[in-house]
C-alpha positions as CSV (number, residue, x, y, z in Angstrom):
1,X,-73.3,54.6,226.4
2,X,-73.4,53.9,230.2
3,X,-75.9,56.2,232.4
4,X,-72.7,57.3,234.5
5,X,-70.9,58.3,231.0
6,X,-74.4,60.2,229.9
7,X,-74.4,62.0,233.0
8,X,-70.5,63.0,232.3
9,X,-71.7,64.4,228.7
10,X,-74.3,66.3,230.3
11,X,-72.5,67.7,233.0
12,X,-69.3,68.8,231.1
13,X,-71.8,70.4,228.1
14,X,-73.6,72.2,231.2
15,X,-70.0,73.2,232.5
16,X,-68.7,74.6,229.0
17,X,-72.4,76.5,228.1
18,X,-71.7,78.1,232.1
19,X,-68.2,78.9,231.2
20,X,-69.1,80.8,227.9
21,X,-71.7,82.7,229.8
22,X,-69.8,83.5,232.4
23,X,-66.7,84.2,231.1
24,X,-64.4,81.3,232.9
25,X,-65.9,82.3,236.4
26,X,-67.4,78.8,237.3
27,X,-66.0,77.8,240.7
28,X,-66.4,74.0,240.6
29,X,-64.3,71.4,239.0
30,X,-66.6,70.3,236.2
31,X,-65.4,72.7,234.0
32,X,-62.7,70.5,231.9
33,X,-64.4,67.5,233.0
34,X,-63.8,64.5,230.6
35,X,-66.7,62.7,230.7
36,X,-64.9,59.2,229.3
37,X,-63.0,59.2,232.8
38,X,-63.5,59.1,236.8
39,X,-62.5,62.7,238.4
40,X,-60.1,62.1,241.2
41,X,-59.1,64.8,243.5
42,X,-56.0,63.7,245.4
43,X,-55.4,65.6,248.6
44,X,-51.3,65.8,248.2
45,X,-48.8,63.8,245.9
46,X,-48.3,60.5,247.8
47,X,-52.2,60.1,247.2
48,X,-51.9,61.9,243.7
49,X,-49.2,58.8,243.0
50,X,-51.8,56.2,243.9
51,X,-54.6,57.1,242.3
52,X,-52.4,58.0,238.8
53,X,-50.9,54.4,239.5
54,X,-54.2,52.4,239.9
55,X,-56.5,55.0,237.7
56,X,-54.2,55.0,234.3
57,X,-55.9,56.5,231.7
58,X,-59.4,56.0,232.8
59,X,-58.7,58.5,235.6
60,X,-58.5,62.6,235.4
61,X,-56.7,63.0,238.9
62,X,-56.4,66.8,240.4
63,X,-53.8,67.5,242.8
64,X,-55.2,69.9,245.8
65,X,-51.8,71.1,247.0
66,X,-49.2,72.3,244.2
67,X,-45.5,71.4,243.8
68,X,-43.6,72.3,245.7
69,X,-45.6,73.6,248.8
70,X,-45.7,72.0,252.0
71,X,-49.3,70.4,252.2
72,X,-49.4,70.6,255.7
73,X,-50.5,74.0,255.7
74,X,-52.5,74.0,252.4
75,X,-55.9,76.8,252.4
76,X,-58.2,76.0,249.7
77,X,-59.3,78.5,246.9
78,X,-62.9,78.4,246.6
79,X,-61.8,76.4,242.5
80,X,-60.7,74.1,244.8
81,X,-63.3,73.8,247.1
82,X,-65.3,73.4,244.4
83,X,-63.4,70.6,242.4
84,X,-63.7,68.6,245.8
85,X,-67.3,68.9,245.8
86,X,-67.7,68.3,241.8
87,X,-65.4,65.2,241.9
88,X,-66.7,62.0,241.7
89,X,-63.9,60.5,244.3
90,X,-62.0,62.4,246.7
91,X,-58.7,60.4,248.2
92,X,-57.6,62.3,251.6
93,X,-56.1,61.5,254.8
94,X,-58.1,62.7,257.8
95,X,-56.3,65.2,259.9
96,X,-53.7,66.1,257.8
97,X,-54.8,68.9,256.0
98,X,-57.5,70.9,258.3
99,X,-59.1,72.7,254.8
100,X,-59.1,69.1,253.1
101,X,-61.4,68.0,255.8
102,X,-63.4,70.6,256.4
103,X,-63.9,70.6,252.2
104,X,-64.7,66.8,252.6
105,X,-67.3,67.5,255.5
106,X,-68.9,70.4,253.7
107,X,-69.2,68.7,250.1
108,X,-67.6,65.0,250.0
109,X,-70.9,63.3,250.7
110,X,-69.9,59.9,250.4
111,X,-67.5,60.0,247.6
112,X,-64.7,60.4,250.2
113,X,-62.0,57.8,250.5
114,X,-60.2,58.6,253.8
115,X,-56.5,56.5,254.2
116,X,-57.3,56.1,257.6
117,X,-60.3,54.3,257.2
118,X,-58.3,51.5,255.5
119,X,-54.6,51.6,257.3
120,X,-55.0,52.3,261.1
121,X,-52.1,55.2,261.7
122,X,-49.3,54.3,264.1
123,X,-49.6,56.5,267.5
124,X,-47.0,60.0,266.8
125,X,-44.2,58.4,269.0
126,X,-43.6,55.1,267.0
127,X,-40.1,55.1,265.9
128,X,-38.6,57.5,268.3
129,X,-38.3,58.4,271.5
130,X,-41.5,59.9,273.0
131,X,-41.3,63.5,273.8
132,X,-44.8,64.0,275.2
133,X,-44.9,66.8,277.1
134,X,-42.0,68.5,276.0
135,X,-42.5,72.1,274.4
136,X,-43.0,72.1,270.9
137,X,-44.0,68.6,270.5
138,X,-47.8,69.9,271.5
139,X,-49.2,67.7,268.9
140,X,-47.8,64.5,270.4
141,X,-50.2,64.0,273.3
142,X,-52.1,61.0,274.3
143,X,-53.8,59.4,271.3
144,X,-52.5,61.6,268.6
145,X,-51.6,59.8,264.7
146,X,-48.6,59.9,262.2
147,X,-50.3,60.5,259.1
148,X,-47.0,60.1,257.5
149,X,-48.1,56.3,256.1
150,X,-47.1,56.1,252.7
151,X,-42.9,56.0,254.1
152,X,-43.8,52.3,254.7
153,X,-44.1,50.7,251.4
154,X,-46.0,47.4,252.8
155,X,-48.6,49.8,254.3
156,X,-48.8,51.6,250.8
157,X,-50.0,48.7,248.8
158,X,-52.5,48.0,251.2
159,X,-53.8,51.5,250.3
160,X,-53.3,50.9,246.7
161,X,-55.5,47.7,247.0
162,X,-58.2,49.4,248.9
163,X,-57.9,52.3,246.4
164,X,-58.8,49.8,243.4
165,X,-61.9,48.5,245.2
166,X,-63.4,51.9,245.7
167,X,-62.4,53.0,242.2
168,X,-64.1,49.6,240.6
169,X,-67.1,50.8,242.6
170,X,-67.3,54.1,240.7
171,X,-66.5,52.9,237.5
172,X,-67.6,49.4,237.2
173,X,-66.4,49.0,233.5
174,X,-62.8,49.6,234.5
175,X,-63.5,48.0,237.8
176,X,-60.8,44.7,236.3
177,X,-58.1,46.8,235.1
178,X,-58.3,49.1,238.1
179,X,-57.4,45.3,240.2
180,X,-54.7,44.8,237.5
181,X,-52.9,47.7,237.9
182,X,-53.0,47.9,241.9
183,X,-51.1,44.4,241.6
184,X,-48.6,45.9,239.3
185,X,-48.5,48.9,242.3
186,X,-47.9,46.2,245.1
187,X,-45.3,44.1,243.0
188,X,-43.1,47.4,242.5
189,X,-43.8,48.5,246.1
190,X,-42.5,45.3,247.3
191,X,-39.5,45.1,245.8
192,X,-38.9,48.5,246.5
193,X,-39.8,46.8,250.1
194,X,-36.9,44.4,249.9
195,X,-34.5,46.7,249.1
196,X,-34.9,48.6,252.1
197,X,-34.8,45.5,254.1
198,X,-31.7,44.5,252.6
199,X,-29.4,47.8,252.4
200,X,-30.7,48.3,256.0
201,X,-30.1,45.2,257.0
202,X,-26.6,46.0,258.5
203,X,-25.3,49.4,259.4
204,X,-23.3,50.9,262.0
205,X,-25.8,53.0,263.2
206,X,-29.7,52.3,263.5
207,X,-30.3,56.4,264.9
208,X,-31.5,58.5,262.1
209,X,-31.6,62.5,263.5
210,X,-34.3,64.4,261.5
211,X,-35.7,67.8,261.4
212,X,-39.4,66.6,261.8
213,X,-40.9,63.8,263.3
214,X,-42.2,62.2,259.6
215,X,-40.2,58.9,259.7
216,X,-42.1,56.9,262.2
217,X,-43.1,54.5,259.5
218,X,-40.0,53.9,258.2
219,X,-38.5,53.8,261.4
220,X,-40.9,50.9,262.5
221,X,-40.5,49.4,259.3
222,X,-36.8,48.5,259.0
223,X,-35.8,48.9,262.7
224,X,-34.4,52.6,262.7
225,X,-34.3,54.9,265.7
226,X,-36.1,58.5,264.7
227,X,-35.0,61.4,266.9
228,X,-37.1,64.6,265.7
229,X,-35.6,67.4,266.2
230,X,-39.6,68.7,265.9
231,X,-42.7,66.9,266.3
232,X,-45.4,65.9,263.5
233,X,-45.9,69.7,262.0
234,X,-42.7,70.8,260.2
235,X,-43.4,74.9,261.0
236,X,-43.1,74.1,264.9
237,X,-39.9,75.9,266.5
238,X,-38.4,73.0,268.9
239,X,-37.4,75.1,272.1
240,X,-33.8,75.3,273.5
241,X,-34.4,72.7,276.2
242,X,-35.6,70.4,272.9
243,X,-31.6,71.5,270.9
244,X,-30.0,70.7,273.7
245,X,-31.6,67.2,274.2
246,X,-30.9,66.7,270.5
247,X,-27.5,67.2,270.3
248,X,-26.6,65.6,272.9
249,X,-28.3,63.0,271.4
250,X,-26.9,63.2,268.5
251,X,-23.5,63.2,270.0
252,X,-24.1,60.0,272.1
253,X,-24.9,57.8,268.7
254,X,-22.1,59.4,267.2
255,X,-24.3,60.5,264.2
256,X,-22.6,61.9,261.3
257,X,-25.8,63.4,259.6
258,X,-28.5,65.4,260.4
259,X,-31.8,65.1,258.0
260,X,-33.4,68.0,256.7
261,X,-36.5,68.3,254.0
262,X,-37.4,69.4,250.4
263,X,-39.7,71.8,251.4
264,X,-38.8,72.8,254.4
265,X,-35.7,75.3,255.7
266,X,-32.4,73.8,256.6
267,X,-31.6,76.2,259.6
268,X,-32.3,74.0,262.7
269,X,-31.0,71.0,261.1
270,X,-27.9,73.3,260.4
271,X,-27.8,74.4,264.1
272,X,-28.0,70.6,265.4
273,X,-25.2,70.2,263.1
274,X,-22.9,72.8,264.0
275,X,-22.6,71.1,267.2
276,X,-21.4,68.0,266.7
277,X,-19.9,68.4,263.8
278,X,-22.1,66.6,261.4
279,X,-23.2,67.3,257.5
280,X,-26.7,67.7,256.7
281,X,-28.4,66.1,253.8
282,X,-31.8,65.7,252.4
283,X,-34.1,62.8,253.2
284,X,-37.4,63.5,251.7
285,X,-40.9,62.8,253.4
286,X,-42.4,63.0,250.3
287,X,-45.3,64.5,251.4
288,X,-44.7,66.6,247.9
289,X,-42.4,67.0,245.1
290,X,-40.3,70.0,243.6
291,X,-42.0,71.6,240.6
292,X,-40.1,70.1,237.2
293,X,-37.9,67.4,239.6
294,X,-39.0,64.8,236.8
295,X,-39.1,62.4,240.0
296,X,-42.2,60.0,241.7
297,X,-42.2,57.7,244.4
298,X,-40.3,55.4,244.0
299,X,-37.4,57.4,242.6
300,X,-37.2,59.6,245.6
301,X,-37.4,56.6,247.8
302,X,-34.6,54.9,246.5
303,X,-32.5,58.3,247.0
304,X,-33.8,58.0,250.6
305,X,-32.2,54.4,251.0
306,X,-29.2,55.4,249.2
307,X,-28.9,58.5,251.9
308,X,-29.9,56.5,254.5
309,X,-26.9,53.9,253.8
310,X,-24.3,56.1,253.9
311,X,-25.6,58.3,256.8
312,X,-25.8,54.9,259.0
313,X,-22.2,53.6,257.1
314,X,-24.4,50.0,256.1
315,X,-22.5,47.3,254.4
């Protein structure tokens, strides 16, 4: 037995003697702990995805925000503030979730693996038309990041290989098959790559007219035009002076659809629509998935192309 899976032993036996005194009241994450694999806690489901992916079986990963919620705007319970401090890796993406970090700065030590450490973020305004300056697009000012990475499949790989590294590091046994499967992760990522580039490749329209500003990557990627009808944070109400920019917009590249979100409400994607006469339809940031949708990734990406291709009328 290795010293790291000795400590494991000990520390889950120490968990489950503390949970029997204390009724289930332990705060931290060890509790449940399996000592034969690396304790992941994944900051929202795009991260969840990589670390499942790349981890298999020799990872325990624990998702921080819950299906169905919109991460952006996730508060910690004090369970989870403990799991981050009890895990043995925490994946995160640095100003994204304000409680994530502050959890990271208080207990992550240097078990943290922060995304933007590894993939430099594209400034807010990539993709789209820069609305610095406007109100409601407050976030979008000199210097600021989309965190919204993982929409670019290339740029996901390169996360998935970083991911493996830092995994191998913890659990040096595993450290081969952690490599293996990140090159399994980049072979479906590329193709999934390719397909974009192809059913993109020709459309009538390049203009894609979204609710929130969370398609920069994608944008950049296969040579879209994102107009947000928001900036970065979802929950911001665009002003009047913001609708009316949008439709007209809207109405100038003759778009047909306006996007909207899983997770967040339909109404000013309605309005926009209402105006010039468009549907709306779902394209999914994935930042997080519906409770029971019995979809991942991948799945929800291809839905995204197949949306995007009839939105945009590609051949």
């Amino acid at each position: 037995m290795t010293n790291r899976t000795t400590s494991r032993v000990l520390a889950a036996a120490t968990a489950l003697l503390a949970l029997s005194a204390a009724a289930g009241c332990s705060t931290g994450g060890a509790t449940g702990a399996d000592p034969q694999r690396v304790d992941v806690v994944a900051a929202f489901y795009p991260l969840q995805f990589l670390a499942e992916r790349i981890g298999g079986d020799a990872v325990r990963v624990t998702n921080l925000a819950k299906p169905g919620a919109e991460p952006h705007d996730l508060e910690l319970s004090p369970n989870q503030v403990g799991q981050v401090s009890d895990s043995e890796l925490i994946v995160y993406l640095k100003g994204f979730q304000p409680a994530v970090d502050d959890a990271v700065a208080q207990g992550g030590g240097d078990r943290a693996f922060d995304v933007t450490d590894v993939q430099p973020l594209l400034a807010a305004t990539a993709g789209g038309h820069n609305h610095e300056g406007e109100e409601g697009h407050g976030e979008e000012h000199d210097g600021a990041k989309d965190p919204h990475v993982w929409l670019d499949p290339t740029r996901l790989a390169g996360i998935g290989d970083q991911l493996a590294q830092r995994l191998g590091k913890a659990d040096p046994d595993h450290a081969a098959d952690y490599t293996a499967r990140s090159a399994a992760l980049r072979a479906d990522l590329t193709s999934l790559d390719d397909e974009f580039t192809q059913g993109l490749r020709t459309c009538q329209r390049r203009e894609i007219v979204t609710s929130h500003a969370a398609f920069g990557y994608l944008a950049d990627r296969y040579h879209l035009e994102q107009v947000g009808i928001t900036g970065l944070s979802p929950d911001v109400e665009p002003s009047p002076q913001r609708l009316a920019q949008v439709i007209e917009e809207a109405k100038e590249h003759d778009a047909t659809t306006i996007f909207f979100e899983t997770l967040v409400s339909p109404k000013v994607a309605e309005t926009i629509a209402g105006h010039v006469n468009a549907r709306t339809v779902v394209l999914d940031p994935i930042e997080g998935l519906a409770g029971g949708s019995g979809t991942d990734y991948l799945s929800v990406m291809r839905t995204n192309l197949q949306t995007l291709r009839t939105a945009l009328s590609c051949s």
